[in-house]
TIMARVEX-566519 format. One record per residue: residue in three letters; x, y, z of N, C-alpha, C in turn. Coordinates in steps of 0.05 Angstrom, whole numbers, padded with zeros to 5 digits, always signed. Example, Ala and Ser with C-alpha at 12.3 -4.5 7.8 and 13.67 -1.06 7.14 Angstrom:
2
ALA+00264-00114+00156+00246-00090+00156+00264-00066+00156/SER+00257-00045+00142+00273-00021+00143+00258+00001+00157/
end
This chain:
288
UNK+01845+01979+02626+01869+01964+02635+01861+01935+02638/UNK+01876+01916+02632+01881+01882+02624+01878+01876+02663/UNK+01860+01862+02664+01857+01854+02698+01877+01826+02699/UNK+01897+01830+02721+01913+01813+02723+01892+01782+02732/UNK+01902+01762+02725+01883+01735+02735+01905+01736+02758/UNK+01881+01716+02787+01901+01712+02803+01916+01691+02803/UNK+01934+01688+02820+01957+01667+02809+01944+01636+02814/UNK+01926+01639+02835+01909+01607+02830+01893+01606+02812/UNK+01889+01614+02784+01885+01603+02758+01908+01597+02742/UNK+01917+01579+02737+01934+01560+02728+01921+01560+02691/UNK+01936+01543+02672+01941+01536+02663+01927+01512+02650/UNK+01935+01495+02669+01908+01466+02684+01886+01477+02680/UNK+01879+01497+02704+01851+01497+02705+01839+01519+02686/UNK+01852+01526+02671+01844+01547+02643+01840+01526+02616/UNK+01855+01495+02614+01845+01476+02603+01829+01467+02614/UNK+01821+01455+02644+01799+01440+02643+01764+01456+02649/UNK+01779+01488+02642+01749+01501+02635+01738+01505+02610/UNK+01762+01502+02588+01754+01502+02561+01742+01474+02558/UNK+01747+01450+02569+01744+01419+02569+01717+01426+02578/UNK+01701+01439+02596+01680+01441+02615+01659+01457+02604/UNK+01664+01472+02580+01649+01490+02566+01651+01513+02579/UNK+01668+01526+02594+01662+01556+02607+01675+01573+02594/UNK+01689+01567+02570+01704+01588+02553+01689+01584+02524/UNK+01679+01598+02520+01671+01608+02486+01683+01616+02470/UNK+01682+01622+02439+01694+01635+02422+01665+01637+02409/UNK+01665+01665+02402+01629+01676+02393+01620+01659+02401/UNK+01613+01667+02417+01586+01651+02444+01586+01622+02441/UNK+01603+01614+02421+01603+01575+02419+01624+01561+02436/UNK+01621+01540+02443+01647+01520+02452+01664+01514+02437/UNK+01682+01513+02442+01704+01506+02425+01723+01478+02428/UNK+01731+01459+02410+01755+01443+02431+01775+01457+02436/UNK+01794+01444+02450+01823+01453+02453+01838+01461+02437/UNK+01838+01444+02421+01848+01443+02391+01847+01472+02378/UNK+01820+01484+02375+01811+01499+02354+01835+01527+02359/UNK+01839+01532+02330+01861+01552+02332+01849+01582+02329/UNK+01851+01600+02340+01841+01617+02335+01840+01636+02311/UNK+01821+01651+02303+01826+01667+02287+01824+01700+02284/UNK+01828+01709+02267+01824+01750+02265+01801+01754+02273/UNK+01799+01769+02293+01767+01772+02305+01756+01754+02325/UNK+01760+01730+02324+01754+01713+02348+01740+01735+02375/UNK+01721+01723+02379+01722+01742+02414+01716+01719+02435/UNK+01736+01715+02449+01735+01694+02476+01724+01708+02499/UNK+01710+01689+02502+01690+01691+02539+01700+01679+02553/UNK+01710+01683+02577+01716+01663+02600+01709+01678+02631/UNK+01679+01673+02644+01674+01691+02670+01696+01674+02688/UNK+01707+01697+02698+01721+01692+02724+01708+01684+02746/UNK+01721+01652+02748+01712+01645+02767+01713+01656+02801/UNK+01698+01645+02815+01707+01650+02852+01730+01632+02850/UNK+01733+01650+02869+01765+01648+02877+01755+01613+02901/UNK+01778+01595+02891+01779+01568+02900+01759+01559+02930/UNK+01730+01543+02926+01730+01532+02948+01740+01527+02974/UNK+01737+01515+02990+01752+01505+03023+01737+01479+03016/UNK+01750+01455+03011+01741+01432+03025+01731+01423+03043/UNK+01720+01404+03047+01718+01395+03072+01741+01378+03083/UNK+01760+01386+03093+01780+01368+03106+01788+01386+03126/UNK+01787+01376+03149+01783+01393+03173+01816+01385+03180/UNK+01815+01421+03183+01854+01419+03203+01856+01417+03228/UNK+01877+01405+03223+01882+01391+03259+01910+01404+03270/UNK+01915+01412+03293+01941+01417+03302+01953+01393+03307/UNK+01966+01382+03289+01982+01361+03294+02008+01361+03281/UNK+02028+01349+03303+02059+01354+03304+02061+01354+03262/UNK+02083+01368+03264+02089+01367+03237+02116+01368+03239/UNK+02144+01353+03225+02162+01362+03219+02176+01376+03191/UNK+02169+01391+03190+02181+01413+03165+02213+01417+03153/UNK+02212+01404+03141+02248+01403+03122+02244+01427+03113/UNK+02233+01438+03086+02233+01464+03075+02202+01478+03076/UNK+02195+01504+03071+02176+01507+03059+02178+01538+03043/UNK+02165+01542+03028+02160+01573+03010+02132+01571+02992/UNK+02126+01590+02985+02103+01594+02972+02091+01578+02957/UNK+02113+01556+02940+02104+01533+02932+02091+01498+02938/UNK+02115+01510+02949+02117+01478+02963+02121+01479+02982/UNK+02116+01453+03002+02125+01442+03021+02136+01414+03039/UNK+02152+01408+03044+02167+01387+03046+02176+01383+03079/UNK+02156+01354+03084+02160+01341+03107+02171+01308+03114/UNK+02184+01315+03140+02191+01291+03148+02170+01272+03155/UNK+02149+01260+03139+02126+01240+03148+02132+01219+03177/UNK+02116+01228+03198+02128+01194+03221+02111+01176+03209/UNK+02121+01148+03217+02103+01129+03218+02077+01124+03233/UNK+02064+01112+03215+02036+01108+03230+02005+01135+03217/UNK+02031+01150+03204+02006+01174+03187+02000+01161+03163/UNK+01977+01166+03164+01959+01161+03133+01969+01196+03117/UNK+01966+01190+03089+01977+01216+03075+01961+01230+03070/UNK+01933+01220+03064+01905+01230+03058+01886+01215+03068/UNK+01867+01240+03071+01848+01230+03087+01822+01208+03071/UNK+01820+01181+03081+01806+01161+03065+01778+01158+03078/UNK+01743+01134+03070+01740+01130+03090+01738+01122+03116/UNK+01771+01107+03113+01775+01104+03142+01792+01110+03155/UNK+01804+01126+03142+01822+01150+03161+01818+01186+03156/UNK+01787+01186+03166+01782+01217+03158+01793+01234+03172/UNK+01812+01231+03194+01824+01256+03216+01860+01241+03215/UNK+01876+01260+03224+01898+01252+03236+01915+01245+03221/UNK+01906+01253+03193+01924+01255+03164+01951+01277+03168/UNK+01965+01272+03149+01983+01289+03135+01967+01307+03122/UNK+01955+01309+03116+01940+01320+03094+01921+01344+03114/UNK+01910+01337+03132+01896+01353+03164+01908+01364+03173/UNK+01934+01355+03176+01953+01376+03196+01966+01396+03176/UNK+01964+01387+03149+01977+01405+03135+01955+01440+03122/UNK+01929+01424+03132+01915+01443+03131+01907+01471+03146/UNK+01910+01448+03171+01919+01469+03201+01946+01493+03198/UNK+01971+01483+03188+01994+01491+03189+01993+01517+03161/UNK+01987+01507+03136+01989+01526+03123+01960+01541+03108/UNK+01964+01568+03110+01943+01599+03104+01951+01607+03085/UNK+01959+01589+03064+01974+01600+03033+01965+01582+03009/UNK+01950+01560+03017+01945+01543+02991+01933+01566+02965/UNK+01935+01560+02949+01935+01580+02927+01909+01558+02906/UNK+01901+01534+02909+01881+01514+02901+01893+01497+02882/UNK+01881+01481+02878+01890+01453+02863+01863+01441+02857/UNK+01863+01453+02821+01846+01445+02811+01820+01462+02828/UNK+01818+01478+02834+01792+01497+02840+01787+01493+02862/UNK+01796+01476+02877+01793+01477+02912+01815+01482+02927/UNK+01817+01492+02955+01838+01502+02968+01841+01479+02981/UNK+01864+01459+02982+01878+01431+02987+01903+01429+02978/UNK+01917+01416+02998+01949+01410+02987+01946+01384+02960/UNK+01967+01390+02949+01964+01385+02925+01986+01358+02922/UNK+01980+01329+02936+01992+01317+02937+01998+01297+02907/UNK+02026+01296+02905+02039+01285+02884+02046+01262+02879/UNK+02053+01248+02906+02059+01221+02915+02050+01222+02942/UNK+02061+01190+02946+02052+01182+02975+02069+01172+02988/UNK+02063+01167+03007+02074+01144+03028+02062+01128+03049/UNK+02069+01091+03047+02049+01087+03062+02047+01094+03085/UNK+02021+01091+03100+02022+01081+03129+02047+01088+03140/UNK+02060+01064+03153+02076+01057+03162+02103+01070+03147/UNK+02109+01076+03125+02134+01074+03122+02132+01112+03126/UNK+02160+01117+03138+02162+01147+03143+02185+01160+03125/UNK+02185+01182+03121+02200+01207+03110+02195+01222+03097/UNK+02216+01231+03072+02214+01257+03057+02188+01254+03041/UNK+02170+01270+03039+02152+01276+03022+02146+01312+03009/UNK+02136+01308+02987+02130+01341+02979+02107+01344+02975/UNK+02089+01369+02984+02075+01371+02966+02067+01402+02961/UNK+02052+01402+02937+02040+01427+02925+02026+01456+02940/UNK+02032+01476+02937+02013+01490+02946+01997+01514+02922/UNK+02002+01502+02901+01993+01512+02885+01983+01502+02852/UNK+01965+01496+02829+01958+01485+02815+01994+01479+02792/UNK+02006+01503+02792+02030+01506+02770+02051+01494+02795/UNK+02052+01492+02822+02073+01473+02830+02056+01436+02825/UNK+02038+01435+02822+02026+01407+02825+02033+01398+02801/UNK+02021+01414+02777+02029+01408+02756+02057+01398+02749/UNK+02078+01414+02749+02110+01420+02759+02113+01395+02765/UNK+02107+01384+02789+02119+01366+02805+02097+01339+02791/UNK+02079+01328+02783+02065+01308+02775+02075+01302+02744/UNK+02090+01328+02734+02100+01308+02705+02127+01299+02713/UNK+02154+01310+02735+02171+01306+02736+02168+01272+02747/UNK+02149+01268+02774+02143+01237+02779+02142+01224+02749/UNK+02119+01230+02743+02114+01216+02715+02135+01209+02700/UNK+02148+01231+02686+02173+01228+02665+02198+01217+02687/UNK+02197+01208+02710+02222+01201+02730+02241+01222+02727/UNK+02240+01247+02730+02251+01259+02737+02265+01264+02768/UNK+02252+01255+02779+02256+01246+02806+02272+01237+02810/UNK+02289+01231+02842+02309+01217+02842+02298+01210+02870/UNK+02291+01185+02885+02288+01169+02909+02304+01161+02915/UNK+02307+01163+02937+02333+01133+02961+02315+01130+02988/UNK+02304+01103+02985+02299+01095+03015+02316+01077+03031/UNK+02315+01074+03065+02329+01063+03064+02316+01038+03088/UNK+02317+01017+03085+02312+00995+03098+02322+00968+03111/UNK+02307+00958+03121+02308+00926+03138+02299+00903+03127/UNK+02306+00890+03112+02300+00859+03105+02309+00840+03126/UNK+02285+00814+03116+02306+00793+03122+02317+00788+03123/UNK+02335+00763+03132+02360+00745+03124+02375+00760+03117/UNK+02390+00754+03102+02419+00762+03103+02418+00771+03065/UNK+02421+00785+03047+02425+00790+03022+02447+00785+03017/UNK+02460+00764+03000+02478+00766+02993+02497+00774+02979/UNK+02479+00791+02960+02485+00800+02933+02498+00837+02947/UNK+02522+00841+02944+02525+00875+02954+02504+00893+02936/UNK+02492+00898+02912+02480+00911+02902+02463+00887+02869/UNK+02438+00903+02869+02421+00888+02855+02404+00902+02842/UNK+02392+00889+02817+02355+00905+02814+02345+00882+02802/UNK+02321+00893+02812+02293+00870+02809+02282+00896+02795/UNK+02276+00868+02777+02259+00883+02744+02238+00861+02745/UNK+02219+00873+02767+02190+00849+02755+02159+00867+02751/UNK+02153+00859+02729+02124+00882+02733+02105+00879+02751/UNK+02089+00891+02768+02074+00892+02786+02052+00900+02778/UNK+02026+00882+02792+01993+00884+02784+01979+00883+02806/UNK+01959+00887+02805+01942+00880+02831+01929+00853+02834/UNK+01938+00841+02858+01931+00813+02863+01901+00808+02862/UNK+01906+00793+02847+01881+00778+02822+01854+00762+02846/UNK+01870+00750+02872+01863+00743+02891+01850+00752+02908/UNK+01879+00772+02921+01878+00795+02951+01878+00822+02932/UNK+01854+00828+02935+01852+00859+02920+01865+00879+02938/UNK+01874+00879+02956+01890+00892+02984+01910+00895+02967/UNK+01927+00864+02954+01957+00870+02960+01968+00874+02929/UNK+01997+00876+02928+02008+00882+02888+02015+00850+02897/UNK+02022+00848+02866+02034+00814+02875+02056+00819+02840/UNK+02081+00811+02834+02090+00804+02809+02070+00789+02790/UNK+02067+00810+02767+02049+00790+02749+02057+00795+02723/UNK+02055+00776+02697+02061+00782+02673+02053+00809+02665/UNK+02025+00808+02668+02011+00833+02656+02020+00859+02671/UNK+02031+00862+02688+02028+00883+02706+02042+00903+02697/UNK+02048+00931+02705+02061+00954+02696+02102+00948+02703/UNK+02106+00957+02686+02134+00959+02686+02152+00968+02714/UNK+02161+00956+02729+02174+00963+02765+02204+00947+02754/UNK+02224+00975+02770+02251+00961+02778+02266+00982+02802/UNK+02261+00967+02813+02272+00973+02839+02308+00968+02829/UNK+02324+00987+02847+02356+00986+02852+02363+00985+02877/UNK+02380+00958+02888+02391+00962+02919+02418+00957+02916/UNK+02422+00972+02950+02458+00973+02947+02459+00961+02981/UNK+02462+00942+02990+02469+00930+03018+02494+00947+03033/UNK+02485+00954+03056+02503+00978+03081+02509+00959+03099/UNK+02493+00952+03111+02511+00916+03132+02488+00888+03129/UNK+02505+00873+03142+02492+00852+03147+02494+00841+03174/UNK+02473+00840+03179+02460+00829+03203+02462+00798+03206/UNK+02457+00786+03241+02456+00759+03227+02427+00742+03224/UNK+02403+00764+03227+02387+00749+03216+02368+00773+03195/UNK+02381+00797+03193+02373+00819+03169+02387+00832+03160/UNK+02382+00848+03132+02402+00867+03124+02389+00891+03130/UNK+02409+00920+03124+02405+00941+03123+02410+00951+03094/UNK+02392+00962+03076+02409+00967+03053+02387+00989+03045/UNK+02397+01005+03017+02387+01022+03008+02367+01017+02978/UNK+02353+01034+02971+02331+01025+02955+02328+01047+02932/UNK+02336+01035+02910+02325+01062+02895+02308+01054+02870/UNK+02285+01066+02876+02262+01051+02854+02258+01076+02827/UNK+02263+01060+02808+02270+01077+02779+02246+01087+02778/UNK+02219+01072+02785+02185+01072+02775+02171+01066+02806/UNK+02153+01081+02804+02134+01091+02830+02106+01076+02834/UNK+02110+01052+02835+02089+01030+02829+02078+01028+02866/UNK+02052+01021+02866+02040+01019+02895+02068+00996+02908/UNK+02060+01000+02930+02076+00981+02952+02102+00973+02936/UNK+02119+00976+02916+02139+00971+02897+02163+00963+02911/UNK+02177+00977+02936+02197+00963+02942+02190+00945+02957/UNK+02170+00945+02976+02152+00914+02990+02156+00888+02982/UNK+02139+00889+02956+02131+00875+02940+02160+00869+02917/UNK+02180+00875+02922+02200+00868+02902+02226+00851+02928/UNK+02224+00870+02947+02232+00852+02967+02229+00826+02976/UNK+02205+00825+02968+02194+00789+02982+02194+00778+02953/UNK+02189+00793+02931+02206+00778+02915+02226+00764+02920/UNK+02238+00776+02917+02280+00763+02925+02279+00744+02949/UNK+02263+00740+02964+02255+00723+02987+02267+00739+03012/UNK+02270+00770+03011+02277+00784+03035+02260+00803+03039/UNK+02236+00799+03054+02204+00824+03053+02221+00843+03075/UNK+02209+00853+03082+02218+00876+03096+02208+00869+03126/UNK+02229+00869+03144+02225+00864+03180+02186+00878+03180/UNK+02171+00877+03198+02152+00879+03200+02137+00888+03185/UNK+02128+00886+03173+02118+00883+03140+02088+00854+03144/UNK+02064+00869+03151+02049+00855+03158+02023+00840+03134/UNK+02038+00853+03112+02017+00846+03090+02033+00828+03058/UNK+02060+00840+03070+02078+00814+03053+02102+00799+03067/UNK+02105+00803+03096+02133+00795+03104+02114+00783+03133/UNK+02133+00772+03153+02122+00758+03178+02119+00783+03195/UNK+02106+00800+03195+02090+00820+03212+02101+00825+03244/UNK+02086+00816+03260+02089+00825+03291+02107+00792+03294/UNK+02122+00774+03283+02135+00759+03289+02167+00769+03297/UNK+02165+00798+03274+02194+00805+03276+02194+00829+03295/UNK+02177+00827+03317+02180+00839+03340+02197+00841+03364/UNK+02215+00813+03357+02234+00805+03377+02254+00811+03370/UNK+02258+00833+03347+02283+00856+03343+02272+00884+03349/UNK+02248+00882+03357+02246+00907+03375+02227+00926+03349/UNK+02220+00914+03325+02207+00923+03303+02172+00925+03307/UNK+02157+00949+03309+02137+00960+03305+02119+00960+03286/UNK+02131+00962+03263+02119+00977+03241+02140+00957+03213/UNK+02131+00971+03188+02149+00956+03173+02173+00973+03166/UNK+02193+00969+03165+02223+00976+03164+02227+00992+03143/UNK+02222+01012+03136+02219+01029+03108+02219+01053+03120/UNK+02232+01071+03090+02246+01101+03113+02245+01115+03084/UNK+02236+01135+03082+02240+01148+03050+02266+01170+03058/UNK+02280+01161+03052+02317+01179+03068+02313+01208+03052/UNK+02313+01197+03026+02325+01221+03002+02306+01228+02991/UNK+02307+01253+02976+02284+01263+02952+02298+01283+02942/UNK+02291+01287+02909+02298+01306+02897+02290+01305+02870/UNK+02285+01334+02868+02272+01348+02847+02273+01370+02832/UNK+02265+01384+02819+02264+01411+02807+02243+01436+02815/UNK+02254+01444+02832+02237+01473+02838+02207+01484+02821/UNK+02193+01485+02824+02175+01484+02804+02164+01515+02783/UNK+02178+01534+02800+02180+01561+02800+02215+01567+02788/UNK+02236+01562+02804+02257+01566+02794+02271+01550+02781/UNK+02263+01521+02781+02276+01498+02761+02307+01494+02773/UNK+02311+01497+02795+02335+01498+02814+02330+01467+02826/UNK+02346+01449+02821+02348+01418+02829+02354+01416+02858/UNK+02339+01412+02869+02335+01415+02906+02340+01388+02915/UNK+02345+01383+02937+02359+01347+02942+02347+01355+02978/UNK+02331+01335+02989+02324+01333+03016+02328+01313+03031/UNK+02331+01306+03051+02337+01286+03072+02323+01296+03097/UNK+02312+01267+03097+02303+01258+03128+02317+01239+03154/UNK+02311+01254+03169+02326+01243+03183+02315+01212+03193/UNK+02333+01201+03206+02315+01169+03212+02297+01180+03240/UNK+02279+01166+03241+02256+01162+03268+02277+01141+03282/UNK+02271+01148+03304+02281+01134+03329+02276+01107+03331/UNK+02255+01104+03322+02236+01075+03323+02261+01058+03304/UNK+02265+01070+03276+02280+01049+03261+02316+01049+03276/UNK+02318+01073+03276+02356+01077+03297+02356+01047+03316/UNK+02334+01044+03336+02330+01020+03349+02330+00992+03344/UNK+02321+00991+03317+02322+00966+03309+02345+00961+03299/UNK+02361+00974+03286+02388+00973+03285+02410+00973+03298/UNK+02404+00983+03329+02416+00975+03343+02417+00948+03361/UNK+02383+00941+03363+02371+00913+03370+02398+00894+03355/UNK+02390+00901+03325+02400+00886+03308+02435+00871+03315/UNK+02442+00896+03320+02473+00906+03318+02482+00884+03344/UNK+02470+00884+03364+02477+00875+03393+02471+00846+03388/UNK+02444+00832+03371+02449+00800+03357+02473+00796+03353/UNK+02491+00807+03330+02502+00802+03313+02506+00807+03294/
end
């Protein structure tokens, strides 16, 4: 009888063991490419079943929009790092998500959530991620090919005058400040889409929808236009715009949506706002 593989051997990682030499055809390596023929006999030892990292789980608060065998999808607060770097090795998204779920199925041969995107620091909401190599996969070409659909929603400067806009400027990494993106000829293709919700009398509130998933992208397209985002300490006036009662930088990932990676069923999520940003809009509101 044919031994079922378990479901954490993927696809992925059945190419990157032929890529690695652990699959033969008569005892030789083969590329990818090579097509098989009458008689062929393929070797491939089954591997152990996926690693444990080293990324230590933490009981830490989590808010949970959905979850199932695949995936899982949280409301991010501000102030979490998404993964753990070296200088934020504890107190991740990524830690608490280790603590919380006993189902990772591996990614890429280790047992780890299988993150697809990010979010910074500071900015909070909907995020997804993988719990398995065929949802990572799934979900990393749909980013890629923009299959995706984003809406964030935020705090600028001044006043926008424009009710709705897009900034089409490519973004690179500053040539200067290796920290920050900055608009540059050479840089990768970014266009951000906004639609303005009120105006304030010394910021707006408006919504954000970025076609392309470029680092810091709506940040950095914002201060473009000469409106960075209320506390925004690496492109906008930082702890100055404290005297609207602003913390952090004004960024909220509202919306997400995607394709099921298992049932190909178009799923649409929302986060709710953090308290922190409700406040500043009310700060806002009581200005003017």
């Amino acid at each position: 009888m044919q031994e079922k593989a378990p479901d954490w051997i993927s696809r992925t990682y059945i190419q990157r063991a032929i890529k690695s030499g652990m699959v033969t055809v008569n005892n030789e390596e083969k590329k990818p490419s090579y097509k098989l023929k009458n008689g062929d006999v393929v070797s491939f030892e089954l591997p152990e079943e996926p690693k444990k990292v080293e990324i230590l789980p933490e009981n830490l608060p989590l808010k949970i929009i959905y979850e199932d065998k695949d995936i899982i999808v949280v409301n991010k607060d501000p102030g979490v790092v998404t993964h753990p770097t070296p200088t934020f090795l504890s107190g991740t998204l990524v830690n608490a998500l280790m603590y919380h779920c006993n189902d990772f199925q591996g990614i890429g041969g280790e047992l780890r959530p299988g993150i697809v995107h990010r979010l910074d620091k500071d900015t909070s909401g909907v995020i997804v991620v993988a719990k398995n190599d065929k949802a990572h996969q799934s979900l990393s070409m749909q980013f890629k090919e923009r299959k995706t659909e984003k809406t964030y929603i935020a705090i600028v400067s001044g006043e926008v005058k424009k009710n709705y806009g897009t900034i089409d400027v490519p973004l690179g990494r500053n040539p200067v400040v290796r920290t920050k993106i900055a608009p540059v000829d050479w840089g990768k293709n970014a266009i951000t889409y906004f639609k303005v919700i009120k105006r304030f009398k010394n910021a707006t509130l408006l919504l954000a929808f970025p076609k392309t998933g470029r680092t810091h992208q709506i940040r950095v397209h914002m201060k473009y236009i000469g409106h960075p985002l209320l506390g925004d300490e690496l492109y906008g006036r930082g702890k100055k715009d404290e005297i609207f009662g602003v913390k952090r930088q004004m960024l909220h990932a509202l919306k997400l949506s995607f394709y099921h990676p298992s049932t190909n069923e178009k799923m649409i999520f929302v986060a709710p706002l953090p308290e922190d940003f409700k406040q500043v809009i009310r700060n806002l509101a009581e200005i003017g």
